[in-house]
ZALUM-96609 format. One record per atom (N, C-alpha, C): residue in one letter; z, x, y. Coordinates in steps of 0.05 Angstrom, whole numbers, plus 5000, padded with zeros to 4 digits. Each point is the difference from the previous one (the first is absolute). Layout:
BEGIN
aZXY...
END
This chain:
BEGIN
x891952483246x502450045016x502549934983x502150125001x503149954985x500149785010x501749814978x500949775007x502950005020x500850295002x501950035022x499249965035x497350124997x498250005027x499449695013x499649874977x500249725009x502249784998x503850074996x500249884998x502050055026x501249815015x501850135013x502650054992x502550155017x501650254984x501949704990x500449685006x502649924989x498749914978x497849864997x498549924972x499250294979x499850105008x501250304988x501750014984x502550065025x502650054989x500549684974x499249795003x500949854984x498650014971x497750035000x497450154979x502250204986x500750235004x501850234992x502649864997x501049825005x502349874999x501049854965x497549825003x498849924975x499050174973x498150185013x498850144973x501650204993x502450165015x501350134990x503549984998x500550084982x503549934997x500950235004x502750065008x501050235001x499750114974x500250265003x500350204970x502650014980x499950004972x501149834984x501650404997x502049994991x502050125003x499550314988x496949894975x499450354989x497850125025x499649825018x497950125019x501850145020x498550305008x501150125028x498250045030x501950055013x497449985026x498549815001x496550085008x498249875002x499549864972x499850154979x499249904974x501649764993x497349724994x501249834985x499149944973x501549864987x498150004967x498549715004x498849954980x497149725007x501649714995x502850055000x500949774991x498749775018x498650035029x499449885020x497349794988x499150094979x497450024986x497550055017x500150225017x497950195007x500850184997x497250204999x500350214989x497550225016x500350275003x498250165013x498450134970x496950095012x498949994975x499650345005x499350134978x499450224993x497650014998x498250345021x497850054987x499349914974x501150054972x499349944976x499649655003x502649855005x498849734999x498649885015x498350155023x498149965014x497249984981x500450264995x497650084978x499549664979x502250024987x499349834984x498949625004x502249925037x499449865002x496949935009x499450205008x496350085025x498549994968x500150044979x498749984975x500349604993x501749954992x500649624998x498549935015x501350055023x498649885033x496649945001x498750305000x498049974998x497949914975x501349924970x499349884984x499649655001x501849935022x501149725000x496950025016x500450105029x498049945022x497850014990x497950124988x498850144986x498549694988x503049894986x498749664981x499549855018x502350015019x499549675026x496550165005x498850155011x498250065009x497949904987x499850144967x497649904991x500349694999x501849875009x499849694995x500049845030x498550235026x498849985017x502349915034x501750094978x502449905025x499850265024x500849895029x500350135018x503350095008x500150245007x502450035013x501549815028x503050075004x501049905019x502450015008x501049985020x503450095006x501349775016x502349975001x501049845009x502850125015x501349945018x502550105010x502949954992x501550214985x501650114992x501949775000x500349775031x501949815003x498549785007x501249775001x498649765006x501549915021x499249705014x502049895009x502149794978x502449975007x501449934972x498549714986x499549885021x499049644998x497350054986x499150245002x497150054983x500649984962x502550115004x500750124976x502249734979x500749885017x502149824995x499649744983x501249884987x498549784974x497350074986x500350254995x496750054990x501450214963x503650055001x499650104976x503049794988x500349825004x502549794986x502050125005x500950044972x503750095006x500250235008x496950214992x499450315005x500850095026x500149785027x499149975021x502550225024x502049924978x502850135011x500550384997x497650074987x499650254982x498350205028x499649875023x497650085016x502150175021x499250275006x501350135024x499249915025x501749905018x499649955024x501350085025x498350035021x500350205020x499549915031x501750045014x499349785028x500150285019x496249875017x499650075018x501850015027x499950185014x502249945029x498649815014x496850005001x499749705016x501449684990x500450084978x501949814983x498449854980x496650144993x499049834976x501550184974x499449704977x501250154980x498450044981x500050234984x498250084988x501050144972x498349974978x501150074980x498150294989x500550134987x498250204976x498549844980x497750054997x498349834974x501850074974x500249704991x500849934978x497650124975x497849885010x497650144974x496849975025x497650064980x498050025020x498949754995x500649784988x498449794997x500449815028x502549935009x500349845021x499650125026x499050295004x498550095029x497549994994x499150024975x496449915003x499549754999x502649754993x498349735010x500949985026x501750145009x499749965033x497850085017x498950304988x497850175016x497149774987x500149864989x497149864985x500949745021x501349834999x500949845019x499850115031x501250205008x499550145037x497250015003x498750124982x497350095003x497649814992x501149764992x497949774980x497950154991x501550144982x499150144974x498849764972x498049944994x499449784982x499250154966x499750245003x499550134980x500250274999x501650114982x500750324999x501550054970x498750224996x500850164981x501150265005x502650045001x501350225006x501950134986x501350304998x502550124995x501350115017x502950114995x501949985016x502050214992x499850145004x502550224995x501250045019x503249974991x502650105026x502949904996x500850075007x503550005002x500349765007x502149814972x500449725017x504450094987x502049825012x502849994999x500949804990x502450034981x500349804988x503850075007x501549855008x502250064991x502749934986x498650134975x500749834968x501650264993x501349884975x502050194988x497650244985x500150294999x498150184999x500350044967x497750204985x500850014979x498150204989x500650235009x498550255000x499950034966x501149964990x499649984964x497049874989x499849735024x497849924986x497549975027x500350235016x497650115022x500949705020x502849955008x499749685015x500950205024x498949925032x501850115022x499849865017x501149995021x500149875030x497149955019x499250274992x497550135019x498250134984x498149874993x498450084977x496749925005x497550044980x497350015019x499849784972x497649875016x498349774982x497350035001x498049924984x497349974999x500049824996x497749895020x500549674993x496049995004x499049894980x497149905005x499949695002x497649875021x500349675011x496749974993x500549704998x496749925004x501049665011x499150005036x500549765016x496849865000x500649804992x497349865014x499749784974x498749845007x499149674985x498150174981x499950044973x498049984970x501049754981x498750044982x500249854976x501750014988x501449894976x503150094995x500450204978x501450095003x501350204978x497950334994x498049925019x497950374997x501350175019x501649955018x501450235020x503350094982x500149774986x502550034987x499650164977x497849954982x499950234976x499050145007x498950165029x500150265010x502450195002x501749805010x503150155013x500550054966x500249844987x501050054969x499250264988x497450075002x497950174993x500850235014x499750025023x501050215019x503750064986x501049755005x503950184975x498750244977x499149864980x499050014983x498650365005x498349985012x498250345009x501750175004x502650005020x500850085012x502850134986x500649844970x502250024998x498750204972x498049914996x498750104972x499250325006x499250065024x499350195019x502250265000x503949875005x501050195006x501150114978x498849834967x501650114979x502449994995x501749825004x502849945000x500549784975x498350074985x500949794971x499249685002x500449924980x499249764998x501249775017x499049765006x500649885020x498949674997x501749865014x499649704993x500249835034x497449885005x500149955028x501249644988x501849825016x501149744993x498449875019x499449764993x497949855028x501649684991x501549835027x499549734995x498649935034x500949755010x499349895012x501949855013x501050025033x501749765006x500049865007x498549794992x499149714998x501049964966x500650204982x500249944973x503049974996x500950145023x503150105008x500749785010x498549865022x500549815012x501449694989x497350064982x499449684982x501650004969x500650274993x502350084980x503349835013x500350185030x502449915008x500449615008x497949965010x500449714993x499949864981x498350034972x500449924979x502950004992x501550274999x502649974994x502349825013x499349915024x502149875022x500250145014x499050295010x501550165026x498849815020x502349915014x499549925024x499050145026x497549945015x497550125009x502250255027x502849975011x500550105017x501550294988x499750054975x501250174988x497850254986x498249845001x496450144985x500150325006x501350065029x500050285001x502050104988x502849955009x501650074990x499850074973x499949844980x499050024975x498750194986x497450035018x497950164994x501250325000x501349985022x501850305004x501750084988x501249774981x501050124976x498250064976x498349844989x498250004982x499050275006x498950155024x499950265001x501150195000x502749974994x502150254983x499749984972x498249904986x499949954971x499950304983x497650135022x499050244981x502350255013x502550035005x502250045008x503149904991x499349754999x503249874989x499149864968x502149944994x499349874964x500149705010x497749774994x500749695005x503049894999x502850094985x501749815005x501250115023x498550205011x501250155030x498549765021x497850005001x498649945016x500549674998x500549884978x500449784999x503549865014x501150244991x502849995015x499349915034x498550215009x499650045024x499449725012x497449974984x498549705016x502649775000x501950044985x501949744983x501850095017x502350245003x501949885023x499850205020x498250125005x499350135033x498349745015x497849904986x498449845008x500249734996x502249875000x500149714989x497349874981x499350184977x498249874982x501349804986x499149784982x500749844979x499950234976x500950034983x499950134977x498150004981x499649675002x498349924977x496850115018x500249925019x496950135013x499750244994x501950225005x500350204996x499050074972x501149864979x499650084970x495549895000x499849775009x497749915004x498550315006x500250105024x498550205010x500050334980x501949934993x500850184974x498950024970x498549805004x497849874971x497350165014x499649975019x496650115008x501050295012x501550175007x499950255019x499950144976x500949964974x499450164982x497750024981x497449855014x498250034992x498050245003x497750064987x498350135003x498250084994x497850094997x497450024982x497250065026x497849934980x497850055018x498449725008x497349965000x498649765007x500749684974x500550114978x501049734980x503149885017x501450175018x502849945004x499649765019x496950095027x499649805017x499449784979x497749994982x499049824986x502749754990x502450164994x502449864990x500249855026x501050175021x500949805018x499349805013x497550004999x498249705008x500949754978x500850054979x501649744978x502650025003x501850125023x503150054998x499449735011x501949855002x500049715003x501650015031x501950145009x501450045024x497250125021x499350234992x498050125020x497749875003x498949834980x496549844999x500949765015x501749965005x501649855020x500849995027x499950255017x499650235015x496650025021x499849955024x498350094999x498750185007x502550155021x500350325004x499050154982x502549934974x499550214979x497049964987x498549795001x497449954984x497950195020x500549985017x497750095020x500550414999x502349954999x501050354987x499750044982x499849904974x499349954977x496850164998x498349865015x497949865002x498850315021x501150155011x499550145007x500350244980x501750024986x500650314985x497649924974x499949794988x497850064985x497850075008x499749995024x496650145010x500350335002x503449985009x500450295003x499150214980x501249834976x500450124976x496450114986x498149765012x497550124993x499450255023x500550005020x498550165019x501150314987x503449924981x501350295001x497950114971x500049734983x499350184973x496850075013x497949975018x497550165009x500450265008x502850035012x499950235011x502250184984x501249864971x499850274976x502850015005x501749825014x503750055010x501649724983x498849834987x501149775001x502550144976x500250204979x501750094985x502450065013x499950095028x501850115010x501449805019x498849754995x501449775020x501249814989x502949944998x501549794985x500949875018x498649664999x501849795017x502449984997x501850015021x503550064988x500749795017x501549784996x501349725016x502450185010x501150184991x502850195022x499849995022x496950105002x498850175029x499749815022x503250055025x498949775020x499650175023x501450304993x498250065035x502249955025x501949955009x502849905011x498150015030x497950145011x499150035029x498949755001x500949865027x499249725009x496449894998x499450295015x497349865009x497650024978x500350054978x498049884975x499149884983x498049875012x499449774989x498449874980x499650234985x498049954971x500450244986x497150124981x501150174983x502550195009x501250104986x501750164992x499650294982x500850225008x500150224969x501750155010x501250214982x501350285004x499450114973x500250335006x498350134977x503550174992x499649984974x503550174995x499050164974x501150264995x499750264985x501549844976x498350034982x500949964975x502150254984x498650115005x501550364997x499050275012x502649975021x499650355016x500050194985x498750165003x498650324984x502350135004x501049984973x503050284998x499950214975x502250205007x499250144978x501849884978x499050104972x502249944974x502749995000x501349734994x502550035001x500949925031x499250065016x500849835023x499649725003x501649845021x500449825006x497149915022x498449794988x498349945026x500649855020x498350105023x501949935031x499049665006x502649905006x498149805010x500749935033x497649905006x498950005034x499249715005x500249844983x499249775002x497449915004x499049825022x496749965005x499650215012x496850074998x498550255016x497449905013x499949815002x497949855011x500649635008x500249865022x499849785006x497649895007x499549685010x498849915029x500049634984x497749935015x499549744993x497749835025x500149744998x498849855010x501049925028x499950085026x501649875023x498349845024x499149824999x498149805010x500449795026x502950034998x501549955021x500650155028x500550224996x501650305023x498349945014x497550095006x498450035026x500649765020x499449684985x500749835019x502550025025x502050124977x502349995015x500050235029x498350085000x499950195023x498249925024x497849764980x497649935019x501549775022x499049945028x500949815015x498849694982x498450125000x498149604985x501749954969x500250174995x500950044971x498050004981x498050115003x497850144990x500450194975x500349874970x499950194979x497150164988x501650274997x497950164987x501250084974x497949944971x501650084974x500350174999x502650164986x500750324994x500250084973x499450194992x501450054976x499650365000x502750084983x500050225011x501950154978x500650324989x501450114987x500750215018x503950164991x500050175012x501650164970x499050335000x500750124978x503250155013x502049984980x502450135003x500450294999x497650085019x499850314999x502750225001x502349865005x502650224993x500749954979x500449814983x500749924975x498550284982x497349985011x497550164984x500450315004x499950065028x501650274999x501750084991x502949834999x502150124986x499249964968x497949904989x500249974973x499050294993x497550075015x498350295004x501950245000x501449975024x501250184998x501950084983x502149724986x501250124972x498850094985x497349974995x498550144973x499850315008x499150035027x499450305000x501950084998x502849955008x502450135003x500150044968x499749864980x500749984974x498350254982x497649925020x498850244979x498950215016x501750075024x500650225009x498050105014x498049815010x496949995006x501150205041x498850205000x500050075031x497749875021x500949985019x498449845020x498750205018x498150085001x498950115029x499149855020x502550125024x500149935025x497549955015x498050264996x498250045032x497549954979x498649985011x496850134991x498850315008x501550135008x498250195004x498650234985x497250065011x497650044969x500550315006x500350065024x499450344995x502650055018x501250264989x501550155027x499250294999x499950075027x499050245019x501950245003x499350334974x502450045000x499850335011x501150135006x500050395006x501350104986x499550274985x501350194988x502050195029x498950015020x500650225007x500949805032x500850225016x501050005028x498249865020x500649925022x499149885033x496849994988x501049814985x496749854994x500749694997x501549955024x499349635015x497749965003x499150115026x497849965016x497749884966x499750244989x497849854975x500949784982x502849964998x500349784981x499449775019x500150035033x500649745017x497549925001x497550195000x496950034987x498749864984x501150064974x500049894979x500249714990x503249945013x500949794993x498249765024x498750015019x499749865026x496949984984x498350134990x497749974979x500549834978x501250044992x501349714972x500649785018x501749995015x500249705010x496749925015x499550145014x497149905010x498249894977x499950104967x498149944987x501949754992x502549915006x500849794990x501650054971x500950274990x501250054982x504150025007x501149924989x503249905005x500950354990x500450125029x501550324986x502950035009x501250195004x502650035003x500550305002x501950135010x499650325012x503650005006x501950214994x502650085006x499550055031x501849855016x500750085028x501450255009x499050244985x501450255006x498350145001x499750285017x498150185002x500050104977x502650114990x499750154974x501049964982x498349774986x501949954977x498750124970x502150004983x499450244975x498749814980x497650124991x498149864985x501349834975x502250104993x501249844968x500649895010x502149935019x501049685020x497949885000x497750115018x497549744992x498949914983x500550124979x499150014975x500949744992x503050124995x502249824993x500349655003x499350035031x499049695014x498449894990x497050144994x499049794990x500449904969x501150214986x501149914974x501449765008x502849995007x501449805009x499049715005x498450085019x498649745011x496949934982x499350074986x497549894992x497550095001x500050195027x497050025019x498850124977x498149944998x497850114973x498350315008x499049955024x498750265005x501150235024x500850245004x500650205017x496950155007x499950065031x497750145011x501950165009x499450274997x501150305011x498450305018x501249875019x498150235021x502650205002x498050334999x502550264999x498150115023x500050334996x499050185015x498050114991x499149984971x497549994984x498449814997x501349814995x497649725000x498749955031x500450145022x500349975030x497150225002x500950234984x498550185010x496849904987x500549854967x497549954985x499049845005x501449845021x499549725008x500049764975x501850074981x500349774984x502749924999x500349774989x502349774990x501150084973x502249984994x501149934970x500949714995x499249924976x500649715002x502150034972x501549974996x501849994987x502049654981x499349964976x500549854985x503249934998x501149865006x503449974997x499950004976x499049784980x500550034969x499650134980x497750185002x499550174987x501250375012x500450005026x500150195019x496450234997x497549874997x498750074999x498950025027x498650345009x499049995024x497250075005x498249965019x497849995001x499250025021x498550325014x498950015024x497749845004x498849985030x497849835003x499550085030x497249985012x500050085032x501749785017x500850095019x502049865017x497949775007x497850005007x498149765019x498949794973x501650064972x498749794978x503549924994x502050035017x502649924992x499649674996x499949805022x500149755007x497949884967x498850125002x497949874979x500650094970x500950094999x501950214972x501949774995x502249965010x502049875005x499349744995x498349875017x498449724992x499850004979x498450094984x498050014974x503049974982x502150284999x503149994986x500549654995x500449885029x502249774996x497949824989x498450005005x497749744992x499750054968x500350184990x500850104966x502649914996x501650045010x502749924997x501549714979
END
């Protein structure tokens, strides 16, 4: 059902209020341009997205996860202290009974509500769908308002760190999968974040704040970000410079090995027990053949409130361009982390269930796709369809409607001009245009011999055959194909 059907007409009107601005001065009429950062998609970028899409699903699957949906809006108090400073970024919309209610921010905080409603103690699931953000847009680098997520979860009490170098493993498949160049997933821990910020002096009521700057790193240059913490955020300076010694670290399993002798963090016991966790990580990653592609990075804090241990995001080393161009950058294309906390907050007892969970930046990924084809001029076909049903001659419906009603019954995807009489090179023409690989042609001779012409788009090679071996002719074609 449209999310119009369920919403009523003033939470509506305020929904449309929000997601769209008036039209900017080159727009006329109806037409607006995407400055809004949504955008309507095209057959073609359908095509391409239903290709990603079902590559992503395809991995959550073999790694035994189940589907699941959640509703479009929440109640706002569902949604509320669950993303920090993000929190202000959330579209919200009041019911006429007078509850208030927001649009999902992302799919992680309606599945620890639905695992909490349902005392859900264990689940492995994915999640595809439209979540709203309303942030400044940035169609340059695939960022919008109203955009889709994949997000794969694994809830429930195991042993530490084997659900976590799954989700790693699964980045890793998935990203290696869509061919988009080389790539570097960053993994810390915020308990490392934690016990970092106290080593330096951040005083414990600022830990978020902080953190939410520390996560514009891979975005702003450190004396930006350090500005920020220092006179947006009443930091000390010198703390500041402190935290400024470790965010520029990085490396693989020797980097943890260092930090267990940093004298501030072995001091720490957050950070030791985080510590203490990524080196197991780090074996489970090099078994499963990814540990190359995983660099502990102290940058990485992650700015969303509710996570509470590992950490990663996967970021393109270099987008696929042609010579001489400029490569695009889109920033991360993959998140998630450790969140161990969320569920309680929904349960009455306060009943935690561990989470850990990734979601891939599937627009980032499309718009990277789609610059390439645009670049190298790659055409998209729209439909699938394998055969079309065509006449040379006059008031020969009735047999194409014949024809074509036999192909769909065997389950073959055909297609036929909605005109009694249309002239065979127009049909011709069509399927050139569109793709269709094979033409079947009934005249007033093939009628009388009782045979079919099956006819080749690419070659334009044709080939009679008896009409009652069509369906099986055809078969045999695409299954060669």
């Amino acid at each position: 059902m449209p999310l119009l059907g369920l919403l009523p007409r003033r939470a509506w009107a305020a929904l449309l209020s929000q997601l769209l601005r008036p039209p900017c001065a080159s727009c006329t009429g109806a037409v607006r341009c995407q400055s809004q950062g949504t955008r309507d998609l095209s057959p073609q970028h359908m095509v391409v997205r239903e290709k990603i899409l079902d590559l992503v699903i395809s991995c959550f699957k073999r790694h035994g996860a189940k589907g699941m949906d959640t509703p479009a809006f929440e109640l706002k108090e569902t949604l509320t202290e669950k993303y920090g400073e993000d929190s202000g970024l959330m579209y919200d919309l009041k019911d006429q009974g007078g509850e208030l209610l927001s649009l999902r921010y992302d799919l992680t905080v309606p599945f620890a509500r639905y695992l909490a409603m349902n005392k859900v103690k264990k689940m492995k699931r994915y999640h595809v769908g439209k979540v709203w953000r309303r942030e400044s847009p940035s169609i340059v680098q695939g960022r919008y308002r109203e955009f889709c997520q994949c997000d794969f979860d694994i809830a429930g009490q195991f042993d530490p760190m084997i659900p976590d170098a799954e989700c790693l493993k699964i980045m890793c498949e998935i990203l290696s999968g869509l061919q988009l160049g080389d790539f570097l997933i960053k993994v810390n821990d915020r308990r490392i974040v934690d016990g970092m910020f106290a080593a330096c002096g951040v005083p414990e009521s600022k830990f978020r704040a902080i953190c939410s700057s520390i996560d514009k790193l891979d975005k702003m240059a450190w004396k930006d970000v350090r500005h920020e913490m220092v006179a947006k955020k009443g930091l000390a300076p010198e703390v500041a410079d402190r935290i400024g010694d470790y965010v520029q670290c990085h490396g693989g399993v020797s980097l943890v090995e260092q930090m267990f002798q940093d004298p501030r963090l072995s001091q720490n016991k957050q950070a030791l027990e985080g510590l203490e966790d990524l080196k197991l990580l780090f074996e489970y990653l090099n078994l499963f053949g990814i540990a190359e592609k995983i660099s502990f990075d102290l940058s990485l804090a992650r700015g969303l409130d509710y996570y509470t241990g590992v950490i990663y995001e996967a970021v393109l080393l270099q987008t696929p361009t042609q010579a001489g161009e400029e490569p695009l950058n889109v920033g991360s294309v993959a998140a998630g982390g450790r969140y161990d906390g969320l569920v309680g907050m929904f349960d009455p007892k306060g009943h935690k269930v561990p989470c850990v969970g990734l979601s891939i930046g599937v627009e980032r990924i499309f718009y990277i796709v789609e610059q390439r084809m645009k670049t190298k001029g790659e055409k998209v076909r729209t439909t699938e369809t394998q055969v079309f049903v065509a006449t040379p001659q006059k008031n020969f419906l009735q047999e194409r409607l014949k024809l074509i009603t036999e192909l769909w019954d065997a389950g073959i995807k055909a297609e036929m001009l909605y005109k009694n009489n249309p002239k065979l090179l127009t049909q011709l023409h069509y399927c050139e245009s569109t793709g269709i690989p094979l033409v079947v042609i009934i005249g007033e001779q093939e009628l009388k011999e009782g045979i079919i012409k099956i006819r080749s788009v690419a070659s334009r090679e044709e080939v009679a055959i008896k009409r009652e071996n069509l369906v099986a002719e055809i078969q045999k074609r695409l299954s060669e194909s």
